[in-house]
N, C-alpha and C positions, 0 to 999 in steps of 0.2 A: 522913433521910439528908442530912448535907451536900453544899452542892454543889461540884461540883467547882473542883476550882483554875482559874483563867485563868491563861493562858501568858502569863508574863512575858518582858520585853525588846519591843523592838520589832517590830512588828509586819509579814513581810516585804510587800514592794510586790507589789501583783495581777500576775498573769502573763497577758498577752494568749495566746491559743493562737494556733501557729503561722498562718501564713498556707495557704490550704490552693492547691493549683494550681487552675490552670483548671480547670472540670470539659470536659472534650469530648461534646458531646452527641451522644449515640448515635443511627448510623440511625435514621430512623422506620420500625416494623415495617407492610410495606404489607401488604393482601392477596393471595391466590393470583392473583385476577382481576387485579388493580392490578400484580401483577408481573411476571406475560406482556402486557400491555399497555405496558409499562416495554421489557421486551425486543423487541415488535413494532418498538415507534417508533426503536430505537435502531439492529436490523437495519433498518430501511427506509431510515435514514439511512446506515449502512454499504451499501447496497446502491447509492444513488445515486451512492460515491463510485468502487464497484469496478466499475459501467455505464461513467461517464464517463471512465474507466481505457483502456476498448476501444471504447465504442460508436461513437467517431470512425473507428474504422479502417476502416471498410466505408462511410464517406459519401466519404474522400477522395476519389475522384475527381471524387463531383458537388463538394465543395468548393474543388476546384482548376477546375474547370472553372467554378463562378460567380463565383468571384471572381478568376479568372486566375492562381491559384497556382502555383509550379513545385514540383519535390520539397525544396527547403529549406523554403518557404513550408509545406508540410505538413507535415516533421518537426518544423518549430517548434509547429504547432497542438498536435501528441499532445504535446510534452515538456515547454512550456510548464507544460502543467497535471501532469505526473509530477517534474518537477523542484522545483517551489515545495512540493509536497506530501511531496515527501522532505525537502525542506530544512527545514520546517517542525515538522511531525509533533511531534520533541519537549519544544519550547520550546511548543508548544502546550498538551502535555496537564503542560504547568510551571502554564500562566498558566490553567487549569479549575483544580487546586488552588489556586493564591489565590484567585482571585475568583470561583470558584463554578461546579462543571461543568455545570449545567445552564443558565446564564446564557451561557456561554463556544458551548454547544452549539446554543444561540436565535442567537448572534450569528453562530456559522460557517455555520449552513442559510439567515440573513439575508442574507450574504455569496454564498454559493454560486449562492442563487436567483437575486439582484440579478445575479451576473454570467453565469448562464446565460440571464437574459432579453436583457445585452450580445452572449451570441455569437451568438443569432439574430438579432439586429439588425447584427451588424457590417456593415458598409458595405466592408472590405477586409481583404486576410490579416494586417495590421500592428493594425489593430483586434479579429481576431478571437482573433489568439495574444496579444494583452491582456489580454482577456476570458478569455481558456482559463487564462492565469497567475491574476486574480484568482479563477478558480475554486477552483484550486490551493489557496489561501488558506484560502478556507472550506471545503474536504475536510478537510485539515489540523487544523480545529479540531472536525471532527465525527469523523475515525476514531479515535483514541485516547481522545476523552472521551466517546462513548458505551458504548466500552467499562468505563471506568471507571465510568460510573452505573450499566452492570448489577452490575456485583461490588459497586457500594454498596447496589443496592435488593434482591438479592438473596445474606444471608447464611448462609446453608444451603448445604455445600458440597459436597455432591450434587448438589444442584439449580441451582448456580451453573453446575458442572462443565457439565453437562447445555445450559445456557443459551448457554455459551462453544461448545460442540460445535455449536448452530443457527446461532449468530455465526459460525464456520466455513466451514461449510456456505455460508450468505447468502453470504458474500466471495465462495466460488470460485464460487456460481452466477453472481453479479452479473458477473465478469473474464468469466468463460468464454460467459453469454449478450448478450454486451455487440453483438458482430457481428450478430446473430438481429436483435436487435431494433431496430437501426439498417439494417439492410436493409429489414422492414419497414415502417419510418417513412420511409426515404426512397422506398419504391416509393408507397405512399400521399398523402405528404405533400412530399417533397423535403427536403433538408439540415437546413435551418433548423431544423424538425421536432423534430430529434435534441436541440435543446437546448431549445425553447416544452415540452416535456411535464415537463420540469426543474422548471417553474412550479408546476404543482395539488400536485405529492410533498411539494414545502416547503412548499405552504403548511397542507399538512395533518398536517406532522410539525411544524410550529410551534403549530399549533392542539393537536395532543394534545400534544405536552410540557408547555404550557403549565396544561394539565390534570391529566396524570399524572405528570411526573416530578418529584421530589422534587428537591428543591437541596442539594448537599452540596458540601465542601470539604476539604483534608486539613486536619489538628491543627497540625500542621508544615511547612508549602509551602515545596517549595524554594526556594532563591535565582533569581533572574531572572541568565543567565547571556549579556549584552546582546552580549561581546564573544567566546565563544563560536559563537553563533547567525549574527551576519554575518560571520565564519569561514568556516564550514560552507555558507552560504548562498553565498557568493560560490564558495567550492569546487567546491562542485556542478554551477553556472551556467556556470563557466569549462572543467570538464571535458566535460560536454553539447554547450557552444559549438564543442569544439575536434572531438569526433566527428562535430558535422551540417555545420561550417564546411572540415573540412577535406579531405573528396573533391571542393567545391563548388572551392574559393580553390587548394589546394595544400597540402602540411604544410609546406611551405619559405615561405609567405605571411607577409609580415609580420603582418599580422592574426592569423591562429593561431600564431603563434611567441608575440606577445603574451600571448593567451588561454591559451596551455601556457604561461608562464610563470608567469601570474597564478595557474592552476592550482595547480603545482606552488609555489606561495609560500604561498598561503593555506590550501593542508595542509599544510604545513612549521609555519606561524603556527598553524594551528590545535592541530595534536598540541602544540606547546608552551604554549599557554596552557592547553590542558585539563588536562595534565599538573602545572601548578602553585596551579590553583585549588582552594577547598577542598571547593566544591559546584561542581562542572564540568556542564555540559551532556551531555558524553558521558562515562562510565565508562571510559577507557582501559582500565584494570585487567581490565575481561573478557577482553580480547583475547589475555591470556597464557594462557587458557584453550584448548587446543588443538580441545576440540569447538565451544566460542564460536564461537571462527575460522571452523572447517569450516560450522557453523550459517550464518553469515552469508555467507561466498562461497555456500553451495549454495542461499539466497535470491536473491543475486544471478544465480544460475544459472537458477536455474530462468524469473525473471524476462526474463534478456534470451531464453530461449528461444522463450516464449510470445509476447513483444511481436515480436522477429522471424517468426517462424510468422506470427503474425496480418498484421502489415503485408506481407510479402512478396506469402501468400495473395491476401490481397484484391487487392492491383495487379495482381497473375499473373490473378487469375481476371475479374476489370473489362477490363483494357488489354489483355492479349492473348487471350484470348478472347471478351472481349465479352458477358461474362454480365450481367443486371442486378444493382443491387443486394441487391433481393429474393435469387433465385438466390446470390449469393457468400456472403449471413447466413446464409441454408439450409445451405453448404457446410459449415461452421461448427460446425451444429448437434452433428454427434455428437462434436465436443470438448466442447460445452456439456454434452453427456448424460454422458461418460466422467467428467469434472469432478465434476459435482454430485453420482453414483451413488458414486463412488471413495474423495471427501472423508469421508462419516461414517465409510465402511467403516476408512478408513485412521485416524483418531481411534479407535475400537474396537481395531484394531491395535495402535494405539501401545500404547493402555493393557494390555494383557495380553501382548505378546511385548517391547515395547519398538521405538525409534525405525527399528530395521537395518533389520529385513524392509520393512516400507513404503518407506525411504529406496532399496531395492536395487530394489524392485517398479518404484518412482518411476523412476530411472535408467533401469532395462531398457525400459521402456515410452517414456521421452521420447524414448533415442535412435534405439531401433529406430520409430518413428515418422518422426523426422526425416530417418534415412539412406531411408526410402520416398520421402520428398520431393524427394531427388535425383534418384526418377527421374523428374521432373515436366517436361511439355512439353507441344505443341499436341495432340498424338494421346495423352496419358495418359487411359485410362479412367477414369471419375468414380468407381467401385465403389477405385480403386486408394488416391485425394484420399481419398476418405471414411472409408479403414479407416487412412491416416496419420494425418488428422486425429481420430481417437477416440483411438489408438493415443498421441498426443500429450497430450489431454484427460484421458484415465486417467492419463496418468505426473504434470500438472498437480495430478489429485486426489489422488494419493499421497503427492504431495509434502509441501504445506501441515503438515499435523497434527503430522510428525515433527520439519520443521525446528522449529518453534516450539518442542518437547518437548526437542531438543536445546542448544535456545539457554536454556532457562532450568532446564534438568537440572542438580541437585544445589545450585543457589544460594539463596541465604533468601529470603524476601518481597522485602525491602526491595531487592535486586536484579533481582529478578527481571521487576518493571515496568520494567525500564530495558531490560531484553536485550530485551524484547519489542520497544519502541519504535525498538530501534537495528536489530531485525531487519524491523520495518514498512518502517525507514528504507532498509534494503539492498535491501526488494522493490521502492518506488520508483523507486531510482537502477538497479537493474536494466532495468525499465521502458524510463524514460530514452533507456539504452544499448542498449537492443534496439532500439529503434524509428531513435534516430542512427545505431546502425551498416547496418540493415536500407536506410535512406535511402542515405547512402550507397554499397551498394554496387552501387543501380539509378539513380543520381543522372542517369546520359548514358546510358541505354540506352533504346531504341527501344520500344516494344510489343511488336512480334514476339520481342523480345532479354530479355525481362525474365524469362524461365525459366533461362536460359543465365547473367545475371547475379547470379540469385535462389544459384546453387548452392552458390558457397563460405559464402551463410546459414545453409542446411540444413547442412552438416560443421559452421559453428559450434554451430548448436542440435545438434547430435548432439554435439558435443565438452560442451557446457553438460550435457546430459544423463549423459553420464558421469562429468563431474565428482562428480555424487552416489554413486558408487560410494566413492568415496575419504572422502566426508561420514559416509558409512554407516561406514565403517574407526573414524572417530573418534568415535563418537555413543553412546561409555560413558564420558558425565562423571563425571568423581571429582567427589565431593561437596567444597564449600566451606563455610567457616564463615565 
């Protein structure tokens, strides 16, 4: 057989094949053991962040008493560290996707420790609300990016589900038994106490990460959003400043006139830059969402509720009764129980009825707790304290699971880590303002006087608590595309 023809004409030029993308490389697939080991270390870090949330509110008095603080002096301690950690939060878990969440989550527990070995050491109140802001810092870079390691080490999404429900859980135990275990440390130990046990937790969540957790990054990190972030930052500081500064100075004080200015300029500035950037810090756009909305005031609700509860409490039961430390963290306790018992139940809830019924259970419960608290005074029976305060702690744990469910109902992935973050952000600044306005409204009152002073707190945390009634009304997101 002849052979075939050659193809005549020129001969065309070799074709390089396309260039192909990056590949992204995939999780590494850990083990079962390797990835409840993954989630221990990432709750224990979430846990020291939701301790050091409240566990100061039951040392203030011996803190003001060592170090000669007044009630400004203490509201700076607790807000110092709730304000840097709202302001923070989400330019945090920006900078774990670039440069690596587990790298990001070594430096924040390096940060945290370093500055809770500061607060036990502080020498005065200007040093120790130093110390309590640089804490701030390193919370900030361990709540949102431990989160994010478990959703990377664990891709099975049942079993993420499952992981994120014990993450949960850890938060509300850690806020709710924050008082418990600061009464016991300072009956034992004394103040300082409260922050030296800060020390062995990091360094043993530095030792197993460094073991167990994988290191990962997103494919696409966002943009670093520089003029965003001290926006928000200054925002926050200016508004806190002007709630603890201004029963102390006057609201008519130059000072806080300033402060409310600065306030009101740099969220003026800020909604406009986020608003024209193309990768912004915060998602404006959710806010037109009417359940969003409701999501994040009933966060902030719920928040100023508890931070005033807690701080009022403890002053009421120290300074005009005269209870010990120990004794006031006890008092405590069956919010700590109602808290942690209420939380899964109310995550089960959500999942099979949806967000209403928990949100209404939440309500009913915070307020009817709070308006008991009004009737608080020298001769109030302790059986009376103790069934407000569970009564408060169950509405606490009800709460959690739905807002979250609310705030990220019907939106895609790619949204839906932002609503979280901006609703971590509203539990913070919640915080914050519970404890500034709580300051506040005992700022000149006597010992004898601080029940009598406490009261228009209680009507606000009952009004806070209602507010969720209204959260509930809204908390049937239309889905978004």
């Amino acid at each position: 057989m002849p052979p075939a023809p050659k193809p005549s004409g020129p001969r065309p030029p070799a074709q390089n094949p396309p260039a192909a993308a990056p590949a992204v490389p995939a999780p590494p697939v850990l083990s079962a053991r390797r990835r409840r080991t993954v989630l221990a270390v990432c709750c224990l870090s979430m846990f020291l962040v939701g301790l050091d949330t409240t566990v100061v509110n039951v040392a203030l008095p011996a803190i003001g008493r060592g170090l000669d603080a007044g009630t400004r002096g203490l509201e700076w301690t607790v807000d110092a560290y709730t304000l840097v950690l709202a302001a923070l939060l989400i330019s945090a878990g920006a900078l774990a996707d670039r440069f690596g969440r587990r790298r990001v989550f070594q430096v924040g527990l390096t940060v945290f420790g370093l500055a809770s070995v500061a607060c036990a050491l502080a020498p005065s109140t200007g040093a120790l609300v130093a110390a309590r802001a640089a804490q701030g810092v390193g919370a900030a870079m361990l709540s949102p990016v431990a989160l994010a390691i478990v959703v990377n080490a664990i891709p099975d999404a049942r079993e993420r589900a499952r992981a994120i429900g014990v993450w949960a859980a850890v938060f509300g135990l850690s806020m709710a038994a924050g008082p418990v275990t600061g009464g016991v440390l300072l009956e034992a130990f004394g103040w300082r106490s409260v922050f030296w046990t800060n020390a062995p937790v990091v360094l043993a969540a530095l030792a197993l990460s460094a073991v167990f957790v994988p290191e990962s990054r997103s494919p696409r990190p966002p943009c670093l959003d520089l003029p965003g972030q001290a926006l928000l930052a200054v925002a926050v500081a200016a508004s806190v400043g002007v709630l603890i500064e201004g029963p102390h100075l006057g609201l008519d004080a130059p000072a806080v006139l300033v402060l409310l200015a600065v306030a009101l300029g740099a969220t003026a500035a800020f909604v406009r830059v986020e608003s024209r950037r193309p990768a912004p810090l915060m998602d404006l756009g959710l806010f037109a969402r009417p359940a969003f909305r409701g999501a994040v005031l009933g966060a902030v609700a719920v928040f100023v509720a508890l931070n005033l509860i807690l701080f009022l409490t403890t002053l009421h039961l120290q300074g005009s009764l005269g209870w010990s430390p120990l004794a006031a963290g006890a008092a405590t306790l069956p919010m700590a129980v109602g808290a942690t018992v209420c939380a899964p139940w109310s995550g089960r809830l959500t999942a099979r009825r949806g967000p209403r019924v928990p949100l209404t259970l939440a309500g009913a419960f915070l307020t009817a707790g709070a308006l008991l608290l009004t009737t608080l005074g020298p001769g109030t029976p302790a059986a009376l304290l103790v069934l407000a305060l569970a009564l408060t702690g169950t509405g606490f744990g009800f709460a959690n699971a739905p807002i979250t469910n609310v705030a990220v109902g019907g939106l895609p992935p790619a949204r839906a880590g932002v609503a979280g973050a901006i609703t971590s952000t509203a539990r913070q600044l919640g915080a914050s303002a519970g404890t500034a306005l709580a300051g506040g409204l005992v700022a000149s009152a006597a010992p004898a006087d601080l029940a009598g002073a406490s009261r228009p707190g209680w009507f606000l945390a009952a009004a806070c608590g209602a507010s969720l009634f209204l959260v509930a009304r809204a908390s049937r997101p239309k889905p978004t595309c």
